[in-house]
ZAKEDREN-388319 format. One record per residue (C-alpha): residue in one letter; residue number from 1; x, y, z. Coordinates in nm, 4 decimals. Example, Ala and Ser with C-alpha at 12.3 -4.5 7.8 and 13.67 -1.06 7.14 Angstrom:
<atoms>
{'a',1,{1.2300,-0.4500,0.7800}}
{'s',2,{1.3670,-0.1060,0.7140}}
</atoms>
This chain:
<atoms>
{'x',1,{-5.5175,-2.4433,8.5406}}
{'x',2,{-5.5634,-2.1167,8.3575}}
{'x',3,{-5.8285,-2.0935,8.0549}}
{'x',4,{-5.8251,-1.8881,7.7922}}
{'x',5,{-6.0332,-1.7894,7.5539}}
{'x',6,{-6.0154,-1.6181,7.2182}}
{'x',7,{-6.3107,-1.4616,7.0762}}
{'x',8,{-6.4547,-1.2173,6.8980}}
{'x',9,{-6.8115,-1.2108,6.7423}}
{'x',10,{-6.7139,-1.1065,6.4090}}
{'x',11,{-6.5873,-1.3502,6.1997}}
{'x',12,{-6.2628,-1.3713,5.9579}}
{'x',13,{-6.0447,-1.1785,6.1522}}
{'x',14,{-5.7943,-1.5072,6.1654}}
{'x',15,{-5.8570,-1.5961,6.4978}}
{'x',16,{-5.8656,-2.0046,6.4197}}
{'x',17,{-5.5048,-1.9443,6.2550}}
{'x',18,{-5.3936,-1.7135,6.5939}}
{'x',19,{-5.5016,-2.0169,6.8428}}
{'x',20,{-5.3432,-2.2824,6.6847}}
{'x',21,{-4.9886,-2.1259,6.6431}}
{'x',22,{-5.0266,-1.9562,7.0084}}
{'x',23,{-5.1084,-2.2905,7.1197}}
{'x',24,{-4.7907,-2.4387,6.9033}}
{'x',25,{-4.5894,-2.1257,7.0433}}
{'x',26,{-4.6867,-2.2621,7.4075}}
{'x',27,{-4.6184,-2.6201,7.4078}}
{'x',28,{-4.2777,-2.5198,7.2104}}
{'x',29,{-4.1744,-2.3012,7.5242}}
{'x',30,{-4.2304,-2.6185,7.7674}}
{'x',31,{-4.5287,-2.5072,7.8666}}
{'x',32,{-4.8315,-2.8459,7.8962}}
{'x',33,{-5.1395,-2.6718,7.6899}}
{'x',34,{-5.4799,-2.8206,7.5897}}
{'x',35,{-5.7064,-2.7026,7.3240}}
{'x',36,{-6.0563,-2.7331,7.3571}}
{'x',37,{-6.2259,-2.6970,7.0051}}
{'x',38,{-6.5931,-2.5901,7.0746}}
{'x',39,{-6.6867,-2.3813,6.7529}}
{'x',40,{-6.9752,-2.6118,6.5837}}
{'x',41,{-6.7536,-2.5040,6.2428}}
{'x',42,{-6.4657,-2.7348,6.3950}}
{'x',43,{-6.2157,-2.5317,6.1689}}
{'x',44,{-5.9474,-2.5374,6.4438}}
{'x',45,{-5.9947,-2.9433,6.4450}}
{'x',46,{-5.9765,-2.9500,6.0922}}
{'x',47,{-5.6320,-2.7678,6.0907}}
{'x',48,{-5.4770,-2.9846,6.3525}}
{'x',49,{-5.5464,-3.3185,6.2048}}
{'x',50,{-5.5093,-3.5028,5.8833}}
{'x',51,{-5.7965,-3.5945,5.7203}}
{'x',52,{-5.7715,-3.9817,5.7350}}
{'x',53,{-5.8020,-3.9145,6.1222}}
{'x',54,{-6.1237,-3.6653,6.0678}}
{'x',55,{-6.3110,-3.9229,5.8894}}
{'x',56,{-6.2407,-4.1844,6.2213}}
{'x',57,{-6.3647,-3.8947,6.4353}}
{'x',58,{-6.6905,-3.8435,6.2584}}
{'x',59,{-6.7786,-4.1200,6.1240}}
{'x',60,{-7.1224,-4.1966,5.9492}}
{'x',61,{-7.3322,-4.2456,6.3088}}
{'x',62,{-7.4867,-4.0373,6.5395}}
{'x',63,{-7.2060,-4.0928,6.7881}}
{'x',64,{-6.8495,-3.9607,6.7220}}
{'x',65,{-6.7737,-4.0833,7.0956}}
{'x',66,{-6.4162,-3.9048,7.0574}}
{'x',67,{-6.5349,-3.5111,7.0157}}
{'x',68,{-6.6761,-3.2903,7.2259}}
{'x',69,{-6.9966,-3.3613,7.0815}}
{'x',70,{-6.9536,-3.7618,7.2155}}
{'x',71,{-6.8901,-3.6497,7.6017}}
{'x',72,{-7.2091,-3.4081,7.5685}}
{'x',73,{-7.4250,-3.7414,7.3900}}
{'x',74,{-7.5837,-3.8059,7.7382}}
{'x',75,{-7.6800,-3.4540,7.7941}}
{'x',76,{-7.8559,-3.4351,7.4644}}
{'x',77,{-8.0388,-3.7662,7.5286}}
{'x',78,{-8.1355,-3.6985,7.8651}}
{'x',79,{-7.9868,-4.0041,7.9976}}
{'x',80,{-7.6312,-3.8799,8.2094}}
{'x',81,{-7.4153,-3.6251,8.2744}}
{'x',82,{-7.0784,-3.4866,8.0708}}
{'x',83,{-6.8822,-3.8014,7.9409}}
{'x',84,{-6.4716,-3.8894,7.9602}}
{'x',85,{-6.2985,-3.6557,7.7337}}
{'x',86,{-6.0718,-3.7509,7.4377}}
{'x',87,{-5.7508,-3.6003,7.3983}}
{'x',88,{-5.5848,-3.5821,7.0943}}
{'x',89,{-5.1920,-3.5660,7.1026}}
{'x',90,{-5.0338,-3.3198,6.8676}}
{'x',91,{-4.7358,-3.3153,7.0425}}
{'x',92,{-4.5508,-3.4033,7.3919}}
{'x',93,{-4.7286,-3.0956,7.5367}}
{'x',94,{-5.0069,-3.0336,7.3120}}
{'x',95,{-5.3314,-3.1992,7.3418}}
{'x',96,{-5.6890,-3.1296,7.1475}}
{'x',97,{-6.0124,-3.2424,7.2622}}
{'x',98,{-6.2030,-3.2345,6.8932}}
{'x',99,{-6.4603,-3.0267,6.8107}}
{'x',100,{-6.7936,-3.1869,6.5927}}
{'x',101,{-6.9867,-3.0479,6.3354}}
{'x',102,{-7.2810,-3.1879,6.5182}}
{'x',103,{-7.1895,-2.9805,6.8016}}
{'x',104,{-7.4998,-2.7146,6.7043}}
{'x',105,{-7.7146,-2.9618,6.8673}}
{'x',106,{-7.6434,-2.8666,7.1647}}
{'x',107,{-7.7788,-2.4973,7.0933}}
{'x',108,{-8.1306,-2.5327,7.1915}}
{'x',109,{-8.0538,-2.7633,7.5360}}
{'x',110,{-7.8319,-2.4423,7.6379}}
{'x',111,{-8.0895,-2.2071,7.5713}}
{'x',112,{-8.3688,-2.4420,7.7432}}
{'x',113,{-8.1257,-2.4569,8.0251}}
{'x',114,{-8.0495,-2.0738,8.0946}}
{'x',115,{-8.3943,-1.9600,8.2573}}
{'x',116,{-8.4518,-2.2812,8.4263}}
{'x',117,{-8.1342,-2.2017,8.6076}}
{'x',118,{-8.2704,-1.9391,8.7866}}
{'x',119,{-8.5187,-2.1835,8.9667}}
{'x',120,{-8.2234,-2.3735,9.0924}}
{'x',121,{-8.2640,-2.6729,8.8544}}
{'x',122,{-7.9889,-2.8689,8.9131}}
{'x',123,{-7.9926,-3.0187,8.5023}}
{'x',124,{-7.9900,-2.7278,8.3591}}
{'x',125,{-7.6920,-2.5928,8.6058}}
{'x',126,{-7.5467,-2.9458,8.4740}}
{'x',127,{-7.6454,-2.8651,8.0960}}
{'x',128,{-7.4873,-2.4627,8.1487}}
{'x',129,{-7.1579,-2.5860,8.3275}}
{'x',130,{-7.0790,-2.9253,8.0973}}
{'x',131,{-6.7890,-2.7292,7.8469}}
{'x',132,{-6.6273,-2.6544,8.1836}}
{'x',133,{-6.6572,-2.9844,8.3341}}
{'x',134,{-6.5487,-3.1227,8.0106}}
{'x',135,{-6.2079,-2.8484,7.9512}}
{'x',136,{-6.1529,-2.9419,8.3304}}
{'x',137,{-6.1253,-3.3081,8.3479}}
{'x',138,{-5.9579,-3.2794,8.0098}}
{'x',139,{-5.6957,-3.0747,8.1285}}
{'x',140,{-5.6258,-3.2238,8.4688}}
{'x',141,{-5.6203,-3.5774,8.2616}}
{'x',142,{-5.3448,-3.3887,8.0337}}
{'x',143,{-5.1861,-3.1915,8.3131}}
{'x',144,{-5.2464,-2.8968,8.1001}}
{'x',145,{-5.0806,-2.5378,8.2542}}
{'x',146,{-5.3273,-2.3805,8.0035}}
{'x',147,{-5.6352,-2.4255,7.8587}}
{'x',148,{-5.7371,-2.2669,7.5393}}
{'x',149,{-6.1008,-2.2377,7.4153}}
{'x',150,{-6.2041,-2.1963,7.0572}}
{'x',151,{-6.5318,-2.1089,7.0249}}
{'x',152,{-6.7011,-1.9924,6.6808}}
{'x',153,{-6.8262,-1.5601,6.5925}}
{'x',154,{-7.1423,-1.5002,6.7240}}
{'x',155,{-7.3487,-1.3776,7.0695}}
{'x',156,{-7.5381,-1.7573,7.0832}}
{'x',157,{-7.6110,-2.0031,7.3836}}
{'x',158,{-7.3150,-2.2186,7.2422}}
{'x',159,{-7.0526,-1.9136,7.2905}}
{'x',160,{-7.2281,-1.8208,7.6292}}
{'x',161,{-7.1845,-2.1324,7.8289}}
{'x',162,{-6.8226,-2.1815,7.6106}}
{'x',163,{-6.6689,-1.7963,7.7857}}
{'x',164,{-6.8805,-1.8942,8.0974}}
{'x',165,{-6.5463,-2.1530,8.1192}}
{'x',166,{-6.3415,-1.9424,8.0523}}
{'x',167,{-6.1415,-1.6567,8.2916}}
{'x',168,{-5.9582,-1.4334,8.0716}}
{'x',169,{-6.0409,-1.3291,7.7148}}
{'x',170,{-5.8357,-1.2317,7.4110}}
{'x',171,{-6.0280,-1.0414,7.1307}}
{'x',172,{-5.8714,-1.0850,6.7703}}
{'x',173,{-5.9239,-0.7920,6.5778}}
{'x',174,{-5.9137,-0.6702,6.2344}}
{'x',175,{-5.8390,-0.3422,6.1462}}
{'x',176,{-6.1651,-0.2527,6.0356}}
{'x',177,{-6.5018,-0.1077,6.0633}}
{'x',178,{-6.6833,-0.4598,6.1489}}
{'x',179,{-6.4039,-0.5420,6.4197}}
{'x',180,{-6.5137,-0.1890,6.5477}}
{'x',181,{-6.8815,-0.2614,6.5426}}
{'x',182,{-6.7973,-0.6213,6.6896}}
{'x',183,{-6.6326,-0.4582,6.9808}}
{'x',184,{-6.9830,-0.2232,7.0611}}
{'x',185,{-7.1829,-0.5630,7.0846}}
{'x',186,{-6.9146,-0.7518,7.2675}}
{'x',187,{-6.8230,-0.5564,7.5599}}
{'x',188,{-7.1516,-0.5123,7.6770}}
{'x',189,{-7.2199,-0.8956,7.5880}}
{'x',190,{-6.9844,-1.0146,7.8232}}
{'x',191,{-7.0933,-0.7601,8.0909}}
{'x',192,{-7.4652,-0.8709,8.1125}}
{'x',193,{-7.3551,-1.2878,8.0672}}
{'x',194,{-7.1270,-1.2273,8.3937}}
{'x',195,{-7.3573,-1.0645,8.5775}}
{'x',196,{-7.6399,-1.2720,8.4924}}
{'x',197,{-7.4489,-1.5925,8.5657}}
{'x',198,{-7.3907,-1.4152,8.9415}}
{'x',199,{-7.7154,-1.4388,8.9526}}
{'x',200,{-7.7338,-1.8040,8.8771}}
{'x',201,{-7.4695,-1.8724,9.1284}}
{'x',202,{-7.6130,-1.7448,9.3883}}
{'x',203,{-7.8910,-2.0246,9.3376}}
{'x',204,{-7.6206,-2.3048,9.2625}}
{'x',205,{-7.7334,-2.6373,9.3365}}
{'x',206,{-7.4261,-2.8579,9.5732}}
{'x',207,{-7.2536,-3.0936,9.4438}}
{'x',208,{-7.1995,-2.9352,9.0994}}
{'x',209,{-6.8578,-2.7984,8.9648}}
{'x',210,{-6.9236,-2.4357,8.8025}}
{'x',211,{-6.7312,-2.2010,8.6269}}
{'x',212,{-6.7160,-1.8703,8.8073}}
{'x',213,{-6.8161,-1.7199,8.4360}}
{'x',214,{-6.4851,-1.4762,8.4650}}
{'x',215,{-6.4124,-1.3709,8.1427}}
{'x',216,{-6.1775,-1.1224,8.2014}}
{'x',217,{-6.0762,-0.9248,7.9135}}
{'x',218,{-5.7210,-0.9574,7.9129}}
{'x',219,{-5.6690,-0.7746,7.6069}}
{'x',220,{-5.6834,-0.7574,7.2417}}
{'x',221,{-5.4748,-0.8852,6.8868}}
{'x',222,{-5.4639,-0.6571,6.5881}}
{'x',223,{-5.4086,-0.9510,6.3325}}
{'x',224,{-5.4094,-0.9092,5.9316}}
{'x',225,{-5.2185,-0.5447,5.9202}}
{'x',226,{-5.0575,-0.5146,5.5849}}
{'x',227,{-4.7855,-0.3557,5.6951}}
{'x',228,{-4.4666,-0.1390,5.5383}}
{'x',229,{-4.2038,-0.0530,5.6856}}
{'x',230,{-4.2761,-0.2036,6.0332}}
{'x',231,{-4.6290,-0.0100,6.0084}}
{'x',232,{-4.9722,-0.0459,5.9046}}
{'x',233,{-5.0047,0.1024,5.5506}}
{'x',234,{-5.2296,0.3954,5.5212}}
{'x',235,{-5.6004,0.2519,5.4641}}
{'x',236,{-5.5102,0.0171,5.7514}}
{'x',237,{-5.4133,0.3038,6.0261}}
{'x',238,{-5.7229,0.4890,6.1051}}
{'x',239,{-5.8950,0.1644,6.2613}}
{'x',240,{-5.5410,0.0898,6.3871}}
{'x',241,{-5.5278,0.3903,6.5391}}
{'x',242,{-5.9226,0.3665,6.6945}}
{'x',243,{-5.8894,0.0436,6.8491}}
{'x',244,{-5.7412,0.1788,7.1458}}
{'x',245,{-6.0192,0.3436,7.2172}}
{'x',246,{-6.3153,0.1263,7.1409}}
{'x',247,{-6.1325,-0.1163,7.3096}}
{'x',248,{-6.1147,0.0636,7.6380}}
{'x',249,{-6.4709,0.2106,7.6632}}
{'x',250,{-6.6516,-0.1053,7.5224}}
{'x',251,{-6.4602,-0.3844,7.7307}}
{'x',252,{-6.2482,-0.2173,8.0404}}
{'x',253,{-6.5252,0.0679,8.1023}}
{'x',254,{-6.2263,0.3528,8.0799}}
{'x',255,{-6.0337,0.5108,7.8420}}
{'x',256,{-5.7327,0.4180,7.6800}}
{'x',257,{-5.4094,0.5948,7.7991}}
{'x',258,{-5.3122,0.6126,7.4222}}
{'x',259,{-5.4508,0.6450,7.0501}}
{'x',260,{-5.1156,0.4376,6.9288}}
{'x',261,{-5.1979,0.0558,7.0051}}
{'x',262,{-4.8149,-0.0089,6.9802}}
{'x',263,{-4.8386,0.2338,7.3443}}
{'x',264,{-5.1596,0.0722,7.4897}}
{'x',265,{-5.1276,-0.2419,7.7949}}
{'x',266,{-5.4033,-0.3746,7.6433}}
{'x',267,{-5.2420,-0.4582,7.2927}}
{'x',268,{-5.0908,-0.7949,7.3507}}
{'x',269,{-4.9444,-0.8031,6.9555}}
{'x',270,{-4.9634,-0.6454,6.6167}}
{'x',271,{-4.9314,-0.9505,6.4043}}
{'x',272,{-4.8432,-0.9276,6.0559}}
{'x',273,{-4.9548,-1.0746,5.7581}}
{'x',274,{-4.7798,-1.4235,5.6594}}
{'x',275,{-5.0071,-1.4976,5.3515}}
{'x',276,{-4.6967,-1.6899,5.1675}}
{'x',277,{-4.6213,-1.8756,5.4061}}
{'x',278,{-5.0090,-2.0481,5.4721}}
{'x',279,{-4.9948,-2.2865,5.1650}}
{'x',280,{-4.6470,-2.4166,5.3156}}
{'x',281,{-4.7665,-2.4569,5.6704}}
{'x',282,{-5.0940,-2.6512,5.5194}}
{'x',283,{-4.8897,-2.8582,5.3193}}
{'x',284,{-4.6612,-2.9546,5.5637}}
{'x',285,{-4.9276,-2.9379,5.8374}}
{'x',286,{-4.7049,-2.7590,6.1015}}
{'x',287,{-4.7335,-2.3575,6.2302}}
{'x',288,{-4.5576,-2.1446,5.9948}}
{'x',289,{-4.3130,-2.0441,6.2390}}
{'x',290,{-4.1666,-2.4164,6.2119}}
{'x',291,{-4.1128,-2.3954,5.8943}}
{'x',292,{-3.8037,-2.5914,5.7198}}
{'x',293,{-3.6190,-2.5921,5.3612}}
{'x',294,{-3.7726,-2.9109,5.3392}}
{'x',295,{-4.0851,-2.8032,5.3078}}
{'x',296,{-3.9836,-2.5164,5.1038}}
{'x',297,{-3.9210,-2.2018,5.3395}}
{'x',298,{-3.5604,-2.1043,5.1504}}
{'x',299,{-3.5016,-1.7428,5.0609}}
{'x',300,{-3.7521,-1.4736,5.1315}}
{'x',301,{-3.9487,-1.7548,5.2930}}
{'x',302,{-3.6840,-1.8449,5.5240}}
{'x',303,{-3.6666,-1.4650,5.6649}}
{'x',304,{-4.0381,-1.4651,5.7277}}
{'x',305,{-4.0629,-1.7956,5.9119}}
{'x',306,{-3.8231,-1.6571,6.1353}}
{'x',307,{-4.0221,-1.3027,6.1780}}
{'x',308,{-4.3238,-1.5310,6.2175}}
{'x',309,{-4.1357,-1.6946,6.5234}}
{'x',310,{-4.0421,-1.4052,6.6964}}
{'x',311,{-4.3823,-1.2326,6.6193}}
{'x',312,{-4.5676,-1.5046,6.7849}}
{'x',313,{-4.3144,-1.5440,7.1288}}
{'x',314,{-4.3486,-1.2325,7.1634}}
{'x',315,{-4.7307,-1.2835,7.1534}}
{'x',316,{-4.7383,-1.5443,7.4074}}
{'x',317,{-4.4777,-1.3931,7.6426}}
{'x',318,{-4.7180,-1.0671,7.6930}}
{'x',319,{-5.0563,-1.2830,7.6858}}
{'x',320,{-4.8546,-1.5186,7.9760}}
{'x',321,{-4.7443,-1.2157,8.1554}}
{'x',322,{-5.0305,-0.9717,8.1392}}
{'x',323,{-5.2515,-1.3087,8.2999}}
{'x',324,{-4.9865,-1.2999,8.6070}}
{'x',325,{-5.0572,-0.9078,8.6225}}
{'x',326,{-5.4135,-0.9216,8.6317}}
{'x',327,{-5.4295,-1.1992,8.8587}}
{'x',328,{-5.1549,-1.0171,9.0532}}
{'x',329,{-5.3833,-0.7386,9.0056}}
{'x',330,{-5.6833,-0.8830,9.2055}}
{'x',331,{-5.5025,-1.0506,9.4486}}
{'x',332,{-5.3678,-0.7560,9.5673}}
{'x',333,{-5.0337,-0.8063,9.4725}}
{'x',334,{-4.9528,-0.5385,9.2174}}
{'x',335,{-5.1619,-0.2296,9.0883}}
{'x',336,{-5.3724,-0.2932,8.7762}}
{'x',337,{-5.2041,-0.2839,8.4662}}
{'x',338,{-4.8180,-0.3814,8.5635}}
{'x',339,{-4.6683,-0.6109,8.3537}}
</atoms>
């Protein structure tokens, strides 16, 4: 199983709208993916599933035994460990374990959790590892090849133990001055969780399944570029053009080989904007990339929806193949950064 998550601690860069068509993208290629919704905003929930269905999965009691929020019920009560999983099919190969607008709850038993850790308190080890435990038995119930975390903008407990699951790490950005910023806060974010979970580790309890708190940065997504004539338009392409950069020296430690993102490894995708086609993919409640004249992608539409589906295999074919380089990488196998 690999795990993935996508994450950056500014919000409305799209990244919601990225994971659920990479996720489509995946399953559509043959590959078995889960997605683990565990941003207390449940947005990526909400876009998978109808509403009739929402209302059976939070229903008016404490609960909601089918989200993420039900297997963690125990925890939160004091009373067990990490409940079965639900998995929601939204396709052959594509599962969803629901997120759960009550899953803020859960907050304060993190953050109660993280010091006690250090005096090898097996509970709060328990409390710290339970989104893993949870994305793993859900994705060895689904036979999932991939595991995809969604987890909400910000530096909390929640987002902590959420990455702590997860090995690699894709940043959405915007081109921007607050993706910038974001960038400054996350790369040294990530450095001090992984080496302060180490620390934990080495006081691990037995008997307890742990994440080894990875989060590699695999790379990053410049999502929302207006772009003309295959490029960012002017205001756009002096953050385009300084994410390289910030990038590099705030999340790999070095520098990047280029200023042109289009030239750096690290750029997995430039994706552009597909504004008219949202209120067709909502309607229709499929990724825009599937599309049909049924559901009213003719002319102009029709050429986007099939930009939008080669924009997004490309995406997943260098996300899939930079994870086999890195992990090529450290293994040994092939020098860092070969594709």
């Amino acid at each position: 199983m690999r795990t993935l998550a996508f994450f950056n601690n500014k919000g409305g860069v799209g990244k919601t709208t990225l994971v659920y068509h990479f996720a489509h993208m995946l399953a559509e290629s043959g590959i078995r993916v889960l997605v683990v919704d565990l941003d207390p905003q449940s947005n990526l929930t909400a876009m998978c599933l109808p509403e009739e269905r929402l209302e059976q999965l939070w229903p008016d009691t404490p609960e909601h035994a089918s989200t993420v929020l039900g297997c963690l019920r125990p925890i939160l009560r004091g009373t067990g460990d990490v409940g079965e999983p639900h998995i929601e099919l939204l396709g052959e190969r594509l599962g969803l374990v629901p997120g759960d607008l009550g899953l803020s709850q859960f907050e304060d038993k993190l953050s109660d959790a993280w010091p006690r850790a250090l005096n090898r308190d097996e509970a709060a080890f328990r409390t710290l590892s339970a989104f893993h435990r949870i994305a793993r038995r859900a994705s060895d119930a689904h036979a999932a090849a991939v595991t995809i975390i969604d987890v909400g903008p910000n530096l909390g407990a929640i987002n902590r133990a959420a990455l702590l699951a997860a090995q690699h790490v894709v940043t959405p950005l915007a081109p921007d001055l607050f993706s910038v910023q974001g960038l400054r806060n996350l790369g040294p974010t990530l450095a001090d969780w992984r080496r302060d979970w180490k620390d934990r580790l080495d006081r691990r309890p037995a008997g307890v399944d742990l994440p080894d708190g990875g989060m590699n940065p695999l790379g990053y997504v410049l999502m929302q570029a207006v772009m003309r004539l295959s490029r960012p338009v002017r205001a756009y392409e002096r953050w385009v053009s300084r994410m390289p950069a910030e990038y590099h020296r705030s999340l790999l430690m070095d520098q990047a080989p280029a200023n042109d993102a289009a030239a750096d490894p690290a750029c997995l995708g430039i994706m552009k904007n597909y504004q008219s086609l949202m209120p067709l993919a909502h309607d229709a409640h499929k990724p825009m990339f599937a599309l049909k004249p049924a559901d009213g992608a003719i002319g102009a539409h029709a050429a986007a929806v099939a930009r939008c589906r080669d924009d997004f295999h490309a995406l997943t074919t260098a996300v899939l193949q930079r994870i086999v380089a890195v992990e090529s990488a450290r293994a040994g196998a092939l020098p860092r950064g070969v594709a």
